[in-house]
Steps between C-alpha positions, in 0.01 A plus 500: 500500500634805374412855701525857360544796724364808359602837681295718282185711577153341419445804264841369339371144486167611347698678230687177437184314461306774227848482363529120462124473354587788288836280314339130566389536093861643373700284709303165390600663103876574626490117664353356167753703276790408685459148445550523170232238423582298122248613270578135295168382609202754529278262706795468768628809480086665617511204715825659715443846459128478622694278795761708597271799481235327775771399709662879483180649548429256831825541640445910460186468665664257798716798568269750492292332742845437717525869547166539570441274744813556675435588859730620820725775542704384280265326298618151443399260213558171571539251187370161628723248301803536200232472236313823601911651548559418156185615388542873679856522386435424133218809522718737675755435194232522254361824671877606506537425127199673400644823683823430358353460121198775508649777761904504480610393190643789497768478761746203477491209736831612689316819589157376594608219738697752703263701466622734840695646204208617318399876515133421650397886509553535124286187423131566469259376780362161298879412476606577814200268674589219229900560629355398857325220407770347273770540799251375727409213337900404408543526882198261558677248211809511701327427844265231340794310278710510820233326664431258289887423431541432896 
């Protein structure tokens, strides 16, 4: 069982959640395009997109309701077994993805993960709350994958 400690407001965890129903759609198209699916076989190829977008859009939705649901000061969602882990990491990268892909493709990878060296007053409010929520959620991948690992 895997726990998350979340020292954030509720009004910050609410955000996260409007946020994470907001990109559950893009990141389920960023999850499908970066599998690179073979277009060889039509019937397969619908077959594993229409997949891999349900399972996106699920796993989106599990995280939403994570933050939601997440209760104490700090809020702490717990993850009952490796399966639901797995399933919360792979939408925190496909939330991070989608951020990646639709809101900073203009700044190079080197520069967004240390993103402490980005000028945040210059970047317009929408970027600057989509900043948060992609260093958040890489700090809740690290926590999670060193949980799972031990």
């Amino acid at each position: 069982m895997a726990e998350l400690r979340l020292t954030m407001t509720a009004e910050a965890r609410n955000v996260l959640t409007d946020l994470l129903r907001l990109i559950a759609p893009a990141a389920a198209r960023v999850s499908v395009n970066r599998a690179k699916i073979p277009d060889s076989d039509s019937e397969l190829a619908s077959f594993w997109t229409e997949s891999l977008s349900a399972q996106a859009g699920e796993e989106a939705r599990l995280l939403a309701a994570a933050f939601a649901n997440a209760k104490g000061d700090p809020a702490v969602i717990i993850l009952k077994n490796e399966a639901q882990s797995l399933a919360f990491l792979r939408a925190l990268s496909a939330v991070r993805f989608a951020l990646r892909e639709l809101v900073f493709s203009d700044i190079p990878d080197s520069q967004l993960e240390g993103a402490e060296d980005l000028d945040d007053e210059n970047l317009p409010n929408e970027k600057r709350h989509a900043l948060a929520c992609y260093s958040c959620f890489g700090l809740l991948q690290q926590s999670l994958i060193g949980q799972i690992d031990s």
